[in-house]
Structures are given as C-alpha cells and as structure tokens.
C-alpha positions as semicolon CSV with decimal commas, in nm:
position;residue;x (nm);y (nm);z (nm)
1;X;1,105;2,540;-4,246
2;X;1,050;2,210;-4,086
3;X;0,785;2,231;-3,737
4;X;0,848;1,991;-3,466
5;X;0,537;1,907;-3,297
6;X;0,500;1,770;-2,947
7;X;0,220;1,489;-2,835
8;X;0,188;1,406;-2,498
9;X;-0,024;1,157;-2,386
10;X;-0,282;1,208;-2,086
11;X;-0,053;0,930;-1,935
12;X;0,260;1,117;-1,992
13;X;0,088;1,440;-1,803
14;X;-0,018;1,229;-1,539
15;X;0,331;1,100;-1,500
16;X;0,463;1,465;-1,495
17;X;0,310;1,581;-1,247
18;X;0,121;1,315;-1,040
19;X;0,409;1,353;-0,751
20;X;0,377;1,715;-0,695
21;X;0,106;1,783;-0,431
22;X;-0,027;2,010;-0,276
23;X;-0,162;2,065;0,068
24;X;-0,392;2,188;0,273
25;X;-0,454;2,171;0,638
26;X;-0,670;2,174;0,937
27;X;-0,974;2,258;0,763
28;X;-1,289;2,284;0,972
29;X;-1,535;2,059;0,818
30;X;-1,778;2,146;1,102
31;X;-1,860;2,323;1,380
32;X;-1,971;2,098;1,653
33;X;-1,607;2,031;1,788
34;X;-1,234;2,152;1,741
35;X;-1,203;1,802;1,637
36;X;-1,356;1,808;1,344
37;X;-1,119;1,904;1,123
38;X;-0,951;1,732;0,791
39;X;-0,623;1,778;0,599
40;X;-0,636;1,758;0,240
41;X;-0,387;1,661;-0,024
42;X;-0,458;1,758;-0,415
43;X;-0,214;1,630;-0,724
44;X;-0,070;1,923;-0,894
45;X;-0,162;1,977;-1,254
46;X;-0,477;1,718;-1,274
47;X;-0,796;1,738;-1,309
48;X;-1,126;1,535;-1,241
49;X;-0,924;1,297;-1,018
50;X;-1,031;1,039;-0,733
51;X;-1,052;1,143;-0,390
52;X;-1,020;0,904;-0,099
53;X;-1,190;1,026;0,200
54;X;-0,957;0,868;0,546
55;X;-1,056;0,812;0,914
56;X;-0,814;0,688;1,122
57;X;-0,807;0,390;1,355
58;X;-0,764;0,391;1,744
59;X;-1,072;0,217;1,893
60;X;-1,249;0,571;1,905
61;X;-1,039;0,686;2,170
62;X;-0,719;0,734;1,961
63;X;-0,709;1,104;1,814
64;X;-0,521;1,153;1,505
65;X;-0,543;1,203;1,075
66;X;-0,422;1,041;0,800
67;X;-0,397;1,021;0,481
68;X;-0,432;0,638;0,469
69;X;-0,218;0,384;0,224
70;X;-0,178;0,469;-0,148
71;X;0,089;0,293;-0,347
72;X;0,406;0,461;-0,416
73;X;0,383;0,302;-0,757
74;X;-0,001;0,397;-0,807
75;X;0,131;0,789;-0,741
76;X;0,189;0,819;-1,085
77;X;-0,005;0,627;-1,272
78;X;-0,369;0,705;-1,071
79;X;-0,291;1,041;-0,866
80;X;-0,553;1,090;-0,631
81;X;-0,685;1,322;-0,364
82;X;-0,645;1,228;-0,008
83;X;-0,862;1,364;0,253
84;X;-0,797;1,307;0,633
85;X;-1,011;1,334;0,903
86;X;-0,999;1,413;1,268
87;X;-1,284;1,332;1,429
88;X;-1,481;1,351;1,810
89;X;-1,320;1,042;2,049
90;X;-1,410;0,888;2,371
91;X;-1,210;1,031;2,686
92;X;-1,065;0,748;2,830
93;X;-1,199;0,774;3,117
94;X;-1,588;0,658;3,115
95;X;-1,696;0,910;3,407
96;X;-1,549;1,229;3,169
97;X;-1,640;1,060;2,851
98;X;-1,933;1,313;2,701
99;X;-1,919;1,151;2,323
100;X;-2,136;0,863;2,164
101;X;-2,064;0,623;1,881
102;X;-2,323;0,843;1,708
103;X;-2,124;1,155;1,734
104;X;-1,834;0,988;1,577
105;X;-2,046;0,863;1,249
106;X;-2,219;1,200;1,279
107;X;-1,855;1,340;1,208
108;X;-1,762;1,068;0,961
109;X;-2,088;1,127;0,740
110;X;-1,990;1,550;0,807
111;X;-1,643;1,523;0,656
112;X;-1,781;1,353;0,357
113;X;-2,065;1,548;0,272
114;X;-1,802;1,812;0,315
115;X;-1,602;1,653;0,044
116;X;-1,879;1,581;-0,196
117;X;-1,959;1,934;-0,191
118;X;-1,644;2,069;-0,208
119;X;-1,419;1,851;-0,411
120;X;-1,499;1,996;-0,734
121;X;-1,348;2,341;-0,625
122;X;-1,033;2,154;-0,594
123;X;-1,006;2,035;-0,945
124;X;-1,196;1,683;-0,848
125;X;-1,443;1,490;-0,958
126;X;-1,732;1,462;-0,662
127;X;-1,851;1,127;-0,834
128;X;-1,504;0,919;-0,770
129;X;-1,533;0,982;-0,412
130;X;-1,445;0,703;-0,204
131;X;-1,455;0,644;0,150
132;X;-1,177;0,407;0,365
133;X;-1,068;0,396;0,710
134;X;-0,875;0,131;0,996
135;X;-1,015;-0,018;1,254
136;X;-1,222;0,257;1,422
137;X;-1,229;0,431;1,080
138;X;-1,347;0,143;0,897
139;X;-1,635;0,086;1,163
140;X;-1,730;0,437;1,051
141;X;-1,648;0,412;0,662
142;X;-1,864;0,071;0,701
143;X;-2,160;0,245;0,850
144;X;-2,168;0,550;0,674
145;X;-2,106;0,379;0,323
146;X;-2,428;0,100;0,419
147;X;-2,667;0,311;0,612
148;X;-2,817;0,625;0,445
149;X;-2,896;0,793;0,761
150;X;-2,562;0,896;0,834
151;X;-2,539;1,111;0,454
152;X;-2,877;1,146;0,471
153;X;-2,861;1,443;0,713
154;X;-2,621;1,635;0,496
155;X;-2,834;1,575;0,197
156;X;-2,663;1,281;0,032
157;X;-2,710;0,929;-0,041
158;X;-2,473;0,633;0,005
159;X;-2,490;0,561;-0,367
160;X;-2,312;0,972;-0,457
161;X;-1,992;0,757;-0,273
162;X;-1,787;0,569;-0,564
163;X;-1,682;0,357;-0,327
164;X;-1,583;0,216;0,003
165;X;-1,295;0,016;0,152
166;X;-1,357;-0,034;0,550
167;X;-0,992;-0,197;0,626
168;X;-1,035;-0,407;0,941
169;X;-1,325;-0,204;1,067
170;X;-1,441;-0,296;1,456
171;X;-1,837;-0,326;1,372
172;X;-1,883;-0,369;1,721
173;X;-1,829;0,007;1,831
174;X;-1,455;-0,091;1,991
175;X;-1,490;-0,036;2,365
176;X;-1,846;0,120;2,437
C-alpha cells in the first residue's frame, strides 16, 4: 500500500490563511476617557506575527480609528496584526477645549503598552511590535517611539517597539 504524504511549506500556510481575520472591537485600553479605545484585527491561523500599532490623523481634533495602510499584496505573504486607536482630541472650540498635547501622547504611549502586554494572548509576538500613524498620529508615533517618557510610565522602553513609521507626522503639535 502506497502512502501519500503532504508537505506544506510555512509559506503555503501563510498563504492559506493570511486573508481570514478576525476582529475585535472597541476595546478599552484605558480608563481615563471613553476615547480611549482600540479595534484590533488578528490573521486567522498564524502565529508569532507582526503587529502594527495605528493612530489616526486629524490635527488632534479629528476623532476616528484605523487600521492604517497594509498592502493588499503583503496580506498574504506577511499577515500582520493591526491595532487601531482612538484617542483624547481637542474640542474645537479653545474656550471648551479641556485636553493637552500631553494627554494625547499619554493615550498613544497607553494603547501601546496595552499592546505589548497583551499581544501575545492573541497569538503575537510582543517583540515585532511596531508603531505608525498620519499626521496627528505620526506626531504621536514620533514622540512616543523617540522619547522614553511616554512608555516609560507604563513600564516600557522605546527600544521593546520593533519599529516605527511616523507618516507625515505634524511635530509641531498641529493647532495648539
């Protein structure tokens, strides 16, 4: 009797499964605000993947989440988690406004100690955790990724972050 045997390569799993997701949302990643909450997206069937952690744009007054850009064509090949956050904004109107610049890097550096310490119960790996954001999100990806204050608080360093990728980040705190 004659056995056919079946080798698939970790590529070929990857490829199975890399476009089946699943998801999970408003989680609260703190407790300071309503607004800090984050959606999360994991690959089905892998294991010890990527996460990128997103904060959106919208010169700190915009309210919103996002998973931010991955390639369609990268899906497959390099399936990754996607975090994205909401975050505390400036009313725009300065004489109701009751939030800082601080408070919004306060609630960057939050949602990504969050995902440092909880990215492994997901299936990820909490060493290939990057951090990327627009505009108002890449001011905050920019100063939480070079200023170890911001982790420091939540008992992380900037160098447990694989990575960051501030796209078009406003260093000059937008509007205030």
């Amino acid at each position: 009797m004659k056995k056919t045997v079946l080798i698939l390569s970790s590529a070929a799993l990857l490829t199975a499964c890399a476009d089946e997701y699943e998801e999970t949302k408003n989680i609260a990643y703190s407790d300071v605000s309503p607004n800090c909450i984050l959606d999360i997206r994991i690959p089905k069937g892998v294991t010890n993947f990527a996460t990128m952690v997103f904060f959106h744009g919208g010169g700190l007054v915009g309210d919103g989440k996002g998973y931010g850009p991955w390639p369609e064509e990268a899906r497959a090949r390099d399936p990754i988690a996607r975090v994205g956050c909401r975050y505390r904004v400036f009313n725009r109107d300065p004489e109701k406004n009751t939030t800082r610049p601080e408070d919004c890097l306060d609630d960057a550096a939050a949602a990504v100690a969050w995902t440092l310490r909880n990215i492994a119960n997901y299936g990820g790996d909490p060493k290939k955790v990057f951090v990327s954001g627009t505009s108002a999100g890449g001011y905050q990806t920019a100063m939480i990724g070079m200023d170890p204050k911001w982790l420091a608080k939540y008992g992380y360093r900037t160098t447990d972050l694989c990575g960051i990728a501030p796209y078009t980040g406003q260093v000059t705190k937008h509007f205030n």
